[in-house]
MDTraj code that builds the backbone (N, CA, C; nanometers):
import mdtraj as md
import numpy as np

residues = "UNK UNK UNK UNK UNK UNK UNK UNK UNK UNK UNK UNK UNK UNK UNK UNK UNK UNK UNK UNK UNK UNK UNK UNK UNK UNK UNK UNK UNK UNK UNK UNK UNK UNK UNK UNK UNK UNK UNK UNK UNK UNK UNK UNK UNK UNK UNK UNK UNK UNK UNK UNK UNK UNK UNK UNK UNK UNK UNK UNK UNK UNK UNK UNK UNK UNK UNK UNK UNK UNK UNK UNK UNK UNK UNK UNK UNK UNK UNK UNK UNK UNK UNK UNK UNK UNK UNK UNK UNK UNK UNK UNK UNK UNK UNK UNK UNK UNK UNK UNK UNK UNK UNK UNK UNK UNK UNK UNK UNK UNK UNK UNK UNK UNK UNK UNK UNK UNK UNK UNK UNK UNK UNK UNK UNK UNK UNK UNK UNK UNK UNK UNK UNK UNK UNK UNK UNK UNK UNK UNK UNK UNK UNK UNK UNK UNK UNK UNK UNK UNK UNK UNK UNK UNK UNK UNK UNK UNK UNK UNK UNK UNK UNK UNK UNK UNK UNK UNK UNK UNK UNK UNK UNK UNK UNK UNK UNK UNK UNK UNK UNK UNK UNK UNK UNK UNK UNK UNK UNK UNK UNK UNK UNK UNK UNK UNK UNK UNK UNK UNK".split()
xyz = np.array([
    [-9.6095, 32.7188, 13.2231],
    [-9.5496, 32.5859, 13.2248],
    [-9.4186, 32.5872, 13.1461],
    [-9.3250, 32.5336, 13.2037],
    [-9.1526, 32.5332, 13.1023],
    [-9.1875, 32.4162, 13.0256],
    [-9.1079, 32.4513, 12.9417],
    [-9.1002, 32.3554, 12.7925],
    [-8.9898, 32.2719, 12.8216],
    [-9.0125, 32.1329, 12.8076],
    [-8.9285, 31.9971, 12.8620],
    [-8.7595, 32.0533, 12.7898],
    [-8.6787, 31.9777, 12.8941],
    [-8.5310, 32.0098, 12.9029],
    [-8.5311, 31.9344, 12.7197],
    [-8.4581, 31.9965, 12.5854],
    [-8.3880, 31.9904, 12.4557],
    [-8.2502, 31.9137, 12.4713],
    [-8.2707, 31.8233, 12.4125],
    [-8.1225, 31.7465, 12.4340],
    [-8.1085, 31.7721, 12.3012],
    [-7.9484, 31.8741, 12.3136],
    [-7.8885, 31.9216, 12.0813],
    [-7.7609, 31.8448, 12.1118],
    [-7.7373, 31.7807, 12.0366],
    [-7.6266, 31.6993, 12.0079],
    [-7.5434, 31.7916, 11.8585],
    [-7.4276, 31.8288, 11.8862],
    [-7.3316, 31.8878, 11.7782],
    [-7.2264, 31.7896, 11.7437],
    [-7.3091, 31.7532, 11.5829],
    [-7.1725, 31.6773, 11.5074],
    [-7.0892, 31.7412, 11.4317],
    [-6.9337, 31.7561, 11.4727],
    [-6.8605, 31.8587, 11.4534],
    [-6.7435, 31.8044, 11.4727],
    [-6.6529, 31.7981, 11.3947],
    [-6.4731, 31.7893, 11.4052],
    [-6.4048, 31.8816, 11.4751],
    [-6.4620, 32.0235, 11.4149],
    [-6.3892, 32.1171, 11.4898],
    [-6.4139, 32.2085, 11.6124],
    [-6.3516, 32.1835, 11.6721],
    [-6.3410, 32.2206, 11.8123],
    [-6.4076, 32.3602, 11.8148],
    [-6.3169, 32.4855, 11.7513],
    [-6.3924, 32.6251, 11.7824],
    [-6.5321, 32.6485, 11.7288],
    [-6.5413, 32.5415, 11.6132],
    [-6.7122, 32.5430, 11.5546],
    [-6.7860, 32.5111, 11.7149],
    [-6.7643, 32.4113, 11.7228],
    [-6.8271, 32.2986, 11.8606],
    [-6.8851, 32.4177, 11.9507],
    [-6.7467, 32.4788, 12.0187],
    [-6.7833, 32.5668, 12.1373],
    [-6.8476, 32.7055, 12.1254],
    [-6.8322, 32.7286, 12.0146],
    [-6.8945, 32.8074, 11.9760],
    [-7.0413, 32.8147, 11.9869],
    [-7.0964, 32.6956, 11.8866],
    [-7.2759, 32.7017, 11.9059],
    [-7.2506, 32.6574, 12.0370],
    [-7.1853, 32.5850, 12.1053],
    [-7.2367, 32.5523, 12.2538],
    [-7.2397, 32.6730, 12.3359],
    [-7.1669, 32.7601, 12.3156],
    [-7.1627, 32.9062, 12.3826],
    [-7.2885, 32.9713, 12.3784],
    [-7.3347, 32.9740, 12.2746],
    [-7.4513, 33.0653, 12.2247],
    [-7.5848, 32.9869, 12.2538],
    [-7.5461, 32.8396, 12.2598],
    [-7.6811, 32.7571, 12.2823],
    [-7.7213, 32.8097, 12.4413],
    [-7.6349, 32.7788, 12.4872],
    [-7.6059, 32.7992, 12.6429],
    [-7.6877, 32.9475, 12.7152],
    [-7.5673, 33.0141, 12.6456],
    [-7.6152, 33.1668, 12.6266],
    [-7.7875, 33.1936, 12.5921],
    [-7.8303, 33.1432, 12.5044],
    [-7.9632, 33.2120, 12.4886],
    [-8.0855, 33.1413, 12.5702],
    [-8.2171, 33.1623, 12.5254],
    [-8.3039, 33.1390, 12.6331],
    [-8.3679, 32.9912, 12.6260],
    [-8.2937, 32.9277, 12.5298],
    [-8.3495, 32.7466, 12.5488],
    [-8.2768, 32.6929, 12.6559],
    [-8.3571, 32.6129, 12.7058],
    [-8.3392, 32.5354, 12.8090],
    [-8.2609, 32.4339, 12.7131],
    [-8.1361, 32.3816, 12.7345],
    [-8.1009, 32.2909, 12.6618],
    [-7.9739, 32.2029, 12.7253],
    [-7.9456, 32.0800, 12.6942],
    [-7.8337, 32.0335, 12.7349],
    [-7.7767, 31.9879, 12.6237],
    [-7.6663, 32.0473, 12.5860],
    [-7.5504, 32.0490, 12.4582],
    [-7.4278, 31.8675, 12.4566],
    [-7.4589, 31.7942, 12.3998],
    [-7.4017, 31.7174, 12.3634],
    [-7.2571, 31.7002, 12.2688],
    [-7.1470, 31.6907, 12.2499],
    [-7.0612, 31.6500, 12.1445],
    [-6.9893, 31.5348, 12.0786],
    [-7.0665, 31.5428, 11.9511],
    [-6.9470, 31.4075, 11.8859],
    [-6.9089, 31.4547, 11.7762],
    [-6.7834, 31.3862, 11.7633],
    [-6.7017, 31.4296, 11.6503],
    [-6.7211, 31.3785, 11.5133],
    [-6.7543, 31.2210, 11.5590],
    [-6.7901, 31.1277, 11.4336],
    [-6.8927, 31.0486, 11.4441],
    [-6.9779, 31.0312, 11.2905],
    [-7.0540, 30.9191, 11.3219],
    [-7.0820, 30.8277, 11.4295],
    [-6.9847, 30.7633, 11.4585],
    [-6.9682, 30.6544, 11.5411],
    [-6.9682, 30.6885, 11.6592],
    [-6.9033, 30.8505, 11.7310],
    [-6.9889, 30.8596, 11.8684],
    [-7.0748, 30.9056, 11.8661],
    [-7.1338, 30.9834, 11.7568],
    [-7.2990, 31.0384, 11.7766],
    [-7.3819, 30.8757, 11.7866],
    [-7.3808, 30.7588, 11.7278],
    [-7.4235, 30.6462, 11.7259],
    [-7.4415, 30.6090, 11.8649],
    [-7.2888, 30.5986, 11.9391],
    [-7.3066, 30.5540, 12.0278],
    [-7.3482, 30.6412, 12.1598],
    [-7.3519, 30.8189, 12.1287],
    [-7.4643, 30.8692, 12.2324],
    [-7.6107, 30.8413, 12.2196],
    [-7.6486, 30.8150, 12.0664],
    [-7.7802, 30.7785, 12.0864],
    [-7.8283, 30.6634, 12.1462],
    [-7.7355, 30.5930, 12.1891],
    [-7.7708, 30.4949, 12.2714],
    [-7.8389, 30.4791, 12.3980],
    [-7.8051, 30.5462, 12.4181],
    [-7.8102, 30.6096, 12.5697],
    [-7.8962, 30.7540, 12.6379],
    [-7.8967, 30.8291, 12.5078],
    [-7.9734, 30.9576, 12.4824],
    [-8.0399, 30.9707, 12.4347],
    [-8.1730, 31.0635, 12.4395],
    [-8.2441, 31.0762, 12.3417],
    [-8.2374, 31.1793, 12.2847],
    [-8.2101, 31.2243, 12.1726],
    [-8.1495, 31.3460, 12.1295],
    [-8.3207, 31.4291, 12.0669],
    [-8.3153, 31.5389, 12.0758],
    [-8.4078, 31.6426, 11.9687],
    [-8.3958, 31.6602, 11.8709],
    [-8.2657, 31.7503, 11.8702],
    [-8.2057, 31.8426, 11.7302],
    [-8.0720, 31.7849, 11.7400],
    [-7.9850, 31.7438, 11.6166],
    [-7.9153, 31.7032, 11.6039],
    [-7.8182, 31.8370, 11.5302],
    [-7.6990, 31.8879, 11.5279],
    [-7.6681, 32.0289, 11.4396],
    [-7.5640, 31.9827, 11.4129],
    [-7.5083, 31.9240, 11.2867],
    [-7.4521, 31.8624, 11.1831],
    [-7.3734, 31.8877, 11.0767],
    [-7.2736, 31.9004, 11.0610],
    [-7.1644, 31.8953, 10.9576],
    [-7.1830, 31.8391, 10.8604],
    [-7.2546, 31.9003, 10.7268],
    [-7.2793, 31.7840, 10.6130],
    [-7.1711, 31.7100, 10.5909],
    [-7.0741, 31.7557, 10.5988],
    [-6.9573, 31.6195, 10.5373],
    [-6.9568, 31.5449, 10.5940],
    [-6.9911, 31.4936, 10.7608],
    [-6.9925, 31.4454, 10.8023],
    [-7.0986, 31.2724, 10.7101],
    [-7.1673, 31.3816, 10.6907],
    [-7.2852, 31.2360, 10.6043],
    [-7.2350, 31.2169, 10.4533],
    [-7.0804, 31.2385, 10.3801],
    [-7.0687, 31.1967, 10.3163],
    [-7.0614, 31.0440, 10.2971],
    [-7.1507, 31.0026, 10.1548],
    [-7.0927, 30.8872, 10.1280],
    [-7.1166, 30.7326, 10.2967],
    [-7.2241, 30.8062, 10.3749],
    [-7.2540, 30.7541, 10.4981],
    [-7.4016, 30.7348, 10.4618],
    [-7.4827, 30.7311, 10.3449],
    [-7.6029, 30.7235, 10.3314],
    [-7.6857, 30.6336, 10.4322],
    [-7.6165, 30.5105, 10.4271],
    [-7.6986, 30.4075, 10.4643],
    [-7.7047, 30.4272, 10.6486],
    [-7.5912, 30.4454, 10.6971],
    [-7.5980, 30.5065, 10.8461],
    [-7.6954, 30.6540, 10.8539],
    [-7.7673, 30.7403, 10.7993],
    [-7.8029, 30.8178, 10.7786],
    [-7.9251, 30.7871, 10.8016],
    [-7.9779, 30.6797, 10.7084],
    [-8.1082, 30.6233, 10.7114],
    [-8.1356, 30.5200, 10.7925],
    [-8.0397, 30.4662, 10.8744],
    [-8.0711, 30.3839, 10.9854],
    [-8.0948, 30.4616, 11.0933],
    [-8.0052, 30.5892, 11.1493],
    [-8.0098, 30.6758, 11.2624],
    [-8.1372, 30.7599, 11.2215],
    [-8.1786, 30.7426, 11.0959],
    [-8.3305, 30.8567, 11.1116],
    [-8.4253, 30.7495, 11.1389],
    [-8.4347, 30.6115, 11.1071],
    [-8.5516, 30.5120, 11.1177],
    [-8.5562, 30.5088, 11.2820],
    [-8.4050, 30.4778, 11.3137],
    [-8.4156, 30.4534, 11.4965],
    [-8.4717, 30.5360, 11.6151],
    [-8.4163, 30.6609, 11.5407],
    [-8.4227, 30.7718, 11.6213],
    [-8.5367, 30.9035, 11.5481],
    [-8.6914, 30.8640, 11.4726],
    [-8.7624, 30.9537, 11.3954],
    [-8.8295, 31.0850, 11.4365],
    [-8.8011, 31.1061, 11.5868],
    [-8.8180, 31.1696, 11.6599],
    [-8.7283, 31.3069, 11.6222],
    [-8.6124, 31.2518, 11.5658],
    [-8.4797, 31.3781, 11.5972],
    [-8.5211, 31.4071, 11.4713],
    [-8.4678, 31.5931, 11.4812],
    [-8.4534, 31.6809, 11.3912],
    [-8.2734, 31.7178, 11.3380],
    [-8.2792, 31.7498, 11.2057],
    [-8.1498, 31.7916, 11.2120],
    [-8.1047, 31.9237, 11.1525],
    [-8.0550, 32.0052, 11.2075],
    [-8.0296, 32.1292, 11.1433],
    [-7.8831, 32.1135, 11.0867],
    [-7.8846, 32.1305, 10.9965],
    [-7.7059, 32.0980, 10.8559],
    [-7.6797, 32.2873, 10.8896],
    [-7.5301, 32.2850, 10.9038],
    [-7.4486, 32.3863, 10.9102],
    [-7.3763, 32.3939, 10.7733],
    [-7.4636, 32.5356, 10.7080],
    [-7.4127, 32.5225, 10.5234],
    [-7.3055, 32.5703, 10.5452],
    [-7.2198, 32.5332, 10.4760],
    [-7.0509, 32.5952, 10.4648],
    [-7.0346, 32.6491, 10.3218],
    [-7.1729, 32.6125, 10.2295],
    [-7.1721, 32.6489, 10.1023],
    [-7.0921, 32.4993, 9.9993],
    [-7.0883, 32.4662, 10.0613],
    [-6.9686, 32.3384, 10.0276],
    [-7.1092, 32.2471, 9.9065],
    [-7.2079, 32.2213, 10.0225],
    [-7.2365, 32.0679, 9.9568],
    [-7.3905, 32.1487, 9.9333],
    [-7.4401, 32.1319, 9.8207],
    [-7.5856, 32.0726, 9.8067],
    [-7.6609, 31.9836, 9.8506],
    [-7.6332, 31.9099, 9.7954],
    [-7.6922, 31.7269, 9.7517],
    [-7.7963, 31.7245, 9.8735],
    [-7.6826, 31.7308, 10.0365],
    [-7.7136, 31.6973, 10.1690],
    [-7.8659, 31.7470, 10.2195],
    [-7.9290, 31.8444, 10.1460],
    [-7.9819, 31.9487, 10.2489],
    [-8.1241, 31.8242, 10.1992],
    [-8.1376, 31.7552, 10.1565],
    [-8.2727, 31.6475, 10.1574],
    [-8.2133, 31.5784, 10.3004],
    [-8.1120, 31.5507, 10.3708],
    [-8.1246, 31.4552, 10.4577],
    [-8.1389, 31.5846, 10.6443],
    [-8.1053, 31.6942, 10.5553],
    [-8.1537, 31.7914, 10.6445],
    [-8.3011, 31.8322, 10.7014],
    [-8.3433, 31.8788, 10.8303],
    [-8.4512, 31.9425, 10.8504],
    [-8.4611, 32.0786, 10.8111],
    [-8.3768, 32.1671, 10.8676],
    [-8.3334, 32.2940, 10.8175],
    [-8.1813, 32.3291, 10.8306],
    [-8.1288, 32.4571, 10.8033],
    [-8.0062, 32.5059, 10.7852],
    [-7.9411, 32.6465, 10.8113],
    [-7.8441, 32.6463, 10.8545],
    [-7.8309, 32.7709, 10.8718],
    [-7.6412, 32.7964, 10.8358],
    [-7.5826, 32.9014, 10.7803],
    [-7.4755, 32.9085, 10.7730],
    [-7.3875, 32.9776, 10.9123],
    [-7.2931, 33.0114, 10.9389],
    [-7.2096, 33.0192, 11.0661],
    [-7.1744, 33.1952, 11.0420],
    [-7.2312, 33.2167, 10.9102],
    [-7.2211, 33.4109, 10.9155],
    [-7.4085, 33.4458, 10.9494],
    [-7.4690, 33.2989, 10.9760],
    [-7.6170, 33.4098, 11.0737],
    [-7.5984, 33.4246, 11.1585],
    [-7.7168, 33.5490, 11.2127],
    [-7.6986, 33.5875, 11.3560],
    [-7.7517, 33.5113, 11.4575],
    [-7.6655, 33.5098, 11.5601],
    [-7.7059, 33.4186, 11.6589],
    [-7.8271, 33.4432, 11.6592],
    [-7.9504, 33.5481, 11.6665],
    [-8.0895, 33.5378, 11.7192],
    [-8.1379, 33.4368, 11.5800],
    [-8.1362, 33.4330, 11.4654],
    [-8.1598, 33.3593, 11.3427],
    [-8.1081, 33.2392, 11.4050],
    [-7.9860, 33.1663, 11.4177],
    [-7.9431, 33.0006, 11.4185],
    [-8.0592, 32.9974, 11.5705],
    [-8.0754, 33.0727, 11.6730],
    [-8.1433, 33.0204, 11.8169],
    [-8.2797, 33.0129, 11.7817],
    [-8.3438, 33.1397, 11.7105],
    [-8.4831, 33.1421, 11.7137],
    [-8.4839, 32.9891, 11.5838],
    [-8.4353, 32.9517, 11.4789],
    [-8.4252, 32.7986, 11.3534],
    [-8.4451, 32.6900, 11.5005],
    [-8.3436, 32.6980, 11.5700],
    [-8.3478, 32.5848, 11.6401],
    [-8.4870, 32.5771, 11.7803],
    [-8.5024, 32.7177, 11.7806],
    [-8.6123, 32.6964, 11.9009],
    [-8.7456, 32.6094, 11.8164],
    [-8.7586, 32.7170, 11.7164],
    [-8.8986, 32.6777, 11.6212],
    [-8.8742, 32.5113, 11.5780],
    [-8.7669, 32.4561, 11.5521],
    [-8.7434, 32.3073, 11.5471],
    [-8.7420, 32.2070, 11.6309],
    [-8.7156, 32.2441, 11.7933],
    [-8.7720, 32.2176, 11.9053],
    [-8.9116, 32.2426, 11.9546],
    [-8.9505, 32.3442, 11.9094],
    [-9.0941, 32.2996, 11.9483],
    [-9.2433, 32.2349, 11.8532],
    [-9.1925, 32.2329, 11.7496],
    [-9.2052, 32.1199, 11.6552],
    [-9.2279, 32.0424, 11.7148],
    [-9.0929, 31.9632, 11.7622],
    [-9.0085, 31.8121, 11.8010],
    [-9.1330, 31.7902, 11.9030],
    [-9.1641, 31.9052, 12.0072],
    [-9.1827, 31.8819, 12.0904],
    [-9.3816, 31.8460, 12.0796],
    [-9.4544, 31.9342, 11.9977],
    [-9.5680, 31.9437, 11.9720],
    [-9.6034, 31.7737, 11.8740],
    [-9.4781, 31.7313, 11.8061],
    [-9.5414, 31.6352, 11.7438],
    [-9.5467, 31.5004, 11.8460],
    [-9.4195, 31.5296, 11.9302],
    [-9.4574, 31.4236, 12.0042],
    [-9.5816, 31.4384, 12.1348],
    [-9.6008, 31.5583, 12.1473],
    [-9.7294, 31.5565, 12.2509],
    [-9.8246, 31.5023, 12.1670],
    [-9.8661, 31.5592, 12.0355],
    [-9.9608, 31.4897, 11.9904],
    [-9.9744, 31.3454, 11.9755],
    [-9.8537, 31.2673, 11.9026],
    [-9.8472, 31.1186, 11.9402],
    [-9.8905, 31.0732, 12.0814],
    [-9.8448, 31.1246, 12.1976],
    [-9.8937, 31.0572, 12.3085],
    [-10.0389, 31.0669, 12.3272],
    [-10.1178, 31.1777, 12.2666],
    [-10.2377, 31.2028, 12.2712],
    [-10.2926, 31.1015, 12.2287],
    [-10.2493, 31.0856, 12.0993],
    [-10.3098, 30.9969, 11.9891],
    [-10.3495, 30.9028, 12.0272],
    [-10.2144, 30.7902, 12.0387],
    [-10.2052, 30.6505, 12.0705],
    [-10.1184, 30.6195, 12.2336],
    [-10.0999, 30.7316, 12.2978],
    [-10.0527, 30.6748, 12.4301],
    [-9.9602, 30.6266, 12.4577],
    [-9.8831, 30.5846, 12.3355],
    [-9.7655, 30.5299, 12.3048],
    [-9.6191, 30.6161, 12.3808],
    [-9.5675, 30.4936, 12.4505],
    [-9.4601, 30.5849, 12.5327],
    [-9.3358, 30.6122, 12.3667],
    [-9.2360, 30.7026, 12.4406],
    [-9.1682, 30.7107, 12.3730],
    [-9.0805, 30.5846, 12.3411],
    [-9.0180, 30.4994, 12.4028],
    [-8.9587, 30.4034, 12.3675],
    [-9.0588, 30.2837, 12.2972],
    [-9.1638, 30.2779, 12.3029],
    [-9.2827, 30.1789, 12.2424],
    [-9.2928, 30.2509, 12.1187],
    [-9.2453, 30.3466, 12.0888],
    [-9.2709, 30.4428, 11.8826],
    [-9.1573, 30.4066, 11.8654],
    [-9.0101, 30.3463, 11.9447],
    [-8.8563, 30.3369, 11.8713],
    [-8.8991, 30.1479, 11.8599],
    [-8.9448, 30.1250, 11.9566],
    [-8.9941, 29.9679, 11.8991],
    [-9.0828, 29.9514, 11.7818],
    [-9.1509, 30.0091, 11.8003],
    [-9.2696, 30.0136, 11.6660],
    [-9.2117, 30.0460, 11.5650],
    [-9.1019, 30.1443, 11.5680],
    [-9.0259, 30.1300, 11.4361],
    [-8.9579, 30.0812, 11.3962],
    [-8.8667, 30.0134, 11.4470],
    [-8.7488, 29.8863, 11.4453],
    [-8.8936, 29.7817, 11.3770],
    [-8.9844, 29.7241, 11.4389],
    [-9.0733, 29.6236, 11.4145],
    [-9.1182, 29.6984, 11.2261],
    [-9.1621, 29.8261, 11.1826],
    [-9.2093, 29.8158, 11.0732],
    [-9.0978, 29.8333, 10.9931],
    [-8.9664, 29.8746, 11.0437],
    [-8.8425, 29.8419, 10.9227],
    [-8.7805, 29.6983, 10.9365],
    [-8.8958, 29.6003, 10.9640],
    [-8.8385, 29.4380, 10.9804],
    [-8.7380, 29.3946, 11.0908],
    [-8.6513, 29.4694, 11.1900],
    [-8.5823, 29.4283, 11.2657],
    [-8.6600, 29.3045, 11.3620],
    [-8.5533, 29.2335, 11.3900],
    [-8.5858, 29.1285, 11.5054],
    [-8.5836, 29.1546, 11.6373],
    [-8.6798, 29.0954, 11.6962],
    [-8.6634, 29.1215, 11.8427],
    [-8.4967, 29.1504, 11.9172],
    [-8.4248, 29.0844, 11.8671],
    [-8.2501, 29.1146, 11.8740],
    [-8.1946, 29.2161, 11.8453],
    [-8.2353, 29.2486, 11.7302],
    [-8.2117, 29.3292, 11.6413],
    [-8.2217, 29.4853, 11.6967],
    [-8.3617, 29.5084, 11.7476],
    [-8.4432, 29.6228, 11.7960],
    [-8.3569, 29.6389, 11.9504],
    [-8.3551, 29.5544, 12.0251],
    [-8.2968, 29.5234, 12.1795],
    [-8.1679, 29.5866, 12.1365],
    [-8.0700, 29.5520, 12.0450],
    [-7.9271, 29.6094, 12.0568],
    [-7.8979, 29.7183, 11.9923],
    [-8.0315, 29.7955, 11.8978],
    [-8.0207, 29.8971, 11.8509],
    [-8.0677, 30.0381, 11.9640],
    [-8.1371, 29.9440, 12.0996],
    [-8.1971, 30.0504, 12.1668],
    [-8.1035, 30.0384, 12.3077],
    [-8.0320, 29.9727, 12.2900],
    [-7.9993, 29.9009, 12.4558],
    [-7.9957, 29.8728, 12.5575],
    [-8.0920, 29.7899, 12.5232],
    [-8.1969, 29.7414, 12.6271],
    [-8.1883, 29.5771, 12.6161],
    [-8.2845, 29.4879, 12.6744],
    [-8.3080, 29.3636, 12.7046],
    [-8.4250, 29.2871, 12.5626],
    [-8.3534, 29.1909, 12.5228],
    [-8.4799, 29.1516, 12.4439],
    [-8.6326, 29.0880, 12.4909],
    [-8.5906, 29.1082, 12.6326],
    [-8.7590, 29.1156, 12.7280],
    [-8.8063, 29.1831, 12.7278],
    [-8.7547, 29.3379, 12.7411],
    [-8.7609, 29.4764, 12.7622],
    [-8.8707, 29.4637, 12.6206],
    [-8.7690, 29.4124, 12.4724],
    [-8.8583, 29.4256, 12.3739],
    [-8.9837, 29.3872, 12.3541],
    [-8.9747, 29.2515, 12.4073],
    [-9.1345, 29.1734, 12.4038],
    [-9.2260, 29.2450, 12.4905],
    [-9.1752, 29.2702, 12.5892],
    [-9.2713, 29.3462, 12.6533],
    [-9.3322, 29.4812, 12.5894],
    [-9.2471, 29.5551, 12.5473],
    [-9.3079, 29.7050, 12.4436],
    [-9.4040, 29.6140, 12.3425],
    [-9.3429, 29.4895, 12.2804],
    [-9.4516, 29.4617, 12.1984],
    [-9.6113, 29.4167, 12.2237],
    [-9.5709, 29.4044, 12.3132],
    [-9.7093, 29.3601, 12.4228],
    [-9.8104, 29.4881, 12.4358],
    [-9.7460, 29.5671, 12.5092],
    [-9.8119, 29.6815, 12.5580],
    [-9.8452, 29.7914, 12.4019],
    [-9.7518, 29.7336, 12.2742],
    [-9.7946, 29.8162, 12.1481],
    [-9.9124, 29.7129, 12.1368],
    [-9.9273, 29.6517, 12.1103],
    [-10.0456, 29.5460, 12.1057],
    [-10.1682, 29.5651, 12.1587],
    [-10.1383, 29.5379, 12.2594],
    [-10.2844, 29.5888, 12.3916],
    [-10.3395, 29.7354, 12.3561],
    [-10.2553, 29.8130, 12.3161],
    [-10.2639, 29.9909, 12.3118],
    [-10.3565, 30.0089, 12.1912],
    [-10.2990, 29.9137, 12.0961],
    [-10.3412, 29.9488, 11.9360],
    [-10.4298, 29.8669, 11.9214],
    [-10.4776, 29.7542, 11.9725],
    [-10.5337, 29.6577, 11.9174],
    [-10.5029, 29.5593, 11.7795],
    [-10.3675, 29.6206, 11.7775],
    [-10.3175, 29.5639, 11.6007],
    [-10.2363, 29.3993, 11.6682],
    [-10.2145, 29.3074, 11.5716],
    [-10.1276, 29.1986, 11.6034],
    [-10.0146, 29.2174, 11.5190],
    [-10.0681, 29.2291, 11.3575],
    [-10.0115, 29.1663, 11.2738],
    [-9.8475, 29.3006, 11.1903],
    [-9.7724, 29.2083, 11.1354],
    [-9.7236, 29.3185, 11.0753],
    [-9.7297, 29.4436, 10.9770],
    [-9.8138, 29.3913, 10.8929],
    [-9.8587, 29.5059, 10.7832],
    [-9.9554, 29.6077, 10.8766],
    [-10.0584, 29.4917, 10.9740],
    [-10.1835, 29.6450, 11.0199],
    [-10.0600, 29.7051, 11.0887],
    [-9.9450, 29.7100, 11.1728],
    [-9.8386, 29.7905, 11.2367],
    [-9.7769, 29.9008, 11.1486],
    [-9.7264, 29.8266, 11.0525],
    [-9.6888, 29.9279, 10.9370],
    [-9.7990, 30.0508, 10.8992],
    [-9.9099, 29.9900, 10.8919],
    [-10.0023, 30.0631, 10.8361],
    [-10.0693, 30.2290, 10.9627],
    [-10.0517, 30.1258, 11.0771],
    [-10.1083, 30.2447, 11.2038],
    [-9.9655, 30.3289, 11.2032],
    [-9.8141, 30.2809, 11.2040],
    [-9.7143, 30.3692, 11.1954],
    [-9.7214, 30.4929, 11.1099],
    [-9.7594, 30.4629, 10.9749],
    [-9.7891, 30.5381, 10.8794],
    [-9.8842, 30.6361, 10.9166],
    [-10.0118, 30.6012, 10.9386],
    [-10.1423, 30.6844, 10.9745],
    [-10.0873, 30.7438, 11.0464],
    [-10.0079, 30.7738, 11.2049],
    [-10.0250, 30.8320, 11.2828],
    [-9.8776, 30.9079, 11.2866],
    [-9.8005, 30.8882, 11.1388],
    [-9.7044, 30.9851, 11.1222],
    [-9.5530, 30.9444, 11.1905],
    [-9.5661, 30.8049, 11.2842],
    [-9.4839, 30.7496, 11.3349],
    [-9.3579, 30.7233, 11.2378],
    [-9.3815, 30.6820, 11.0881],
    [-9.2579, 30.6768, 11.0186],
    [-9.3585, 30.7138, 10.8911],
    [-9.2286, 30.7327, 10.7425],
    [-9.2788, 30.8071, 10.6692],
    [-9.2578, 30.7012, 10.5761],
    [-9.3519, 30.6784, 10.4444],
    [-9.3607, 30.5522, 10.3849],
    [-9.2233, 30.5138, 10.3195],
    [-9.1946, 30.7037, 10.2636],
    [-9.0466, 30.6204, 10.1920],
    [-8.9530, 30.5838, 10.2633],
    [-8.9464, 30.5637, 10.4409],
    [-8.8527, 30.5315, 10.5127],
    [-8.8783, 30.4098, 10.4866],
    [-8.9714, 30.3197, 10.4788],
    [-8.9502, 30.2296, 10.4955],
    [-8.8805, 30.1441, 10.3933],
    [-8.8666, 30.0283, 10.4368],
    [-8.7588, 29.9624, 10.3482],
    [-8.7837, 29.8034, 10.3039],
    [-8.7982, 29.7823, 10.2132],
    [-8.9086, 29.6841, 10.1490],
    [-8.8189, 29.5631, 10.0696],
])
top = md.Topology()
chain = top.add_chain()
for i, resn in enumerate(residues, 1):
    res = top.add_residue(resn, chain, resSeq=i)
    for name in ("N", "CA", "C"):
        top.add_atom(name, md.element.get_by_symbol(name[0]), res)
traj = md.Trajectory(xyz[None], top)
């Protein structure tokens, strides 16, 4: 059986960095479709539209961007991120999954990113096992336990705020939960978000 198509999104300024891992992504044996943004703000606005895996990231990029950092991991808890060390920054590698510098060997950065894809990929089979929960009903469920509004959740996913009521419906019926805390609480149990994400 093939292992579902990897959507890697590369946040990257520079161009020969960019084509580079895209060369080698390409090149080796993941099935993958290679994404590029340069800044925050279009990686934001591909996740709109995309659902990304592995994200492979320019720490500077998350300078001093904390709070966008922790909104794109609440929205999107699914994605992994591999930080490209330049030796530059410390601090970053907590908002990292793993890392790799640009003097490893390609089989090292492919085999980091395969083993982080199939992670990605095993935790979400197990969620569907679990609770049945489609993938867009775990990005509602999490918008709902970091307090967003039905509005709120709709323009962070972009979609319809019917679209939303309806996921809340079908999270409802699925879980048997109504209320907000038991939501919070089944998110937690079943690994859907992590307590210190949340935001109180």
């Amino acid at each position: 059986m093939r292992n579902p198509l990897l959507h890697i999104a590369i946040l990257e300024s520079s161009r020969i960095i960019c084509e580079g891992l895209q060369t080698i992504l390409y090149q080796s044996d993941l099935d993958c479709r290679v994404h590029r943004s340069e800044t925050l703000e279009e990686l934001s606005e591909l996740l709109e539209t995309t659902s990304v895996d592995i994200l492979i990231a320019n720490p500077l990029q998350f300078m001093n961007r904390e709070k966008e950092i922790r909104k794109i991991r609440k929205l999107h808890p699914s994605m992994s991120i591999a930080g490209i060390d330049y030796g530059v920054i410390q601090k970053q590698s907590m908002v990292t999954d793993i890392s790799f510098t640009l003097y490893d060997s390609v089989e090292h950065i492919i085999h980091a990113l395969s083993k982080l894809g199939k992670k990605n990929q095993s935790a979400a089979l197990q969620k569907n096992e679990d609770d049945n929960l489609t993938k867009r009903e775990i990005e509602v469920l999490t918008g709902l336990v970091n307090g967003l509004m039905n509005k709120e959740i709709a323009d962070s996913l972009n979609i319809s705020i019917h679209t939303v009521v309806r996921h809340r419906k079908n999270i409802t019926m699925k879980t048997g939960i109504r209320s907000q805390s038991g939501l919070t609480i089944y998110a937690i149990s079943k690994k859907i978000v992590s307590i210190e994400d949340i935001e109180i």
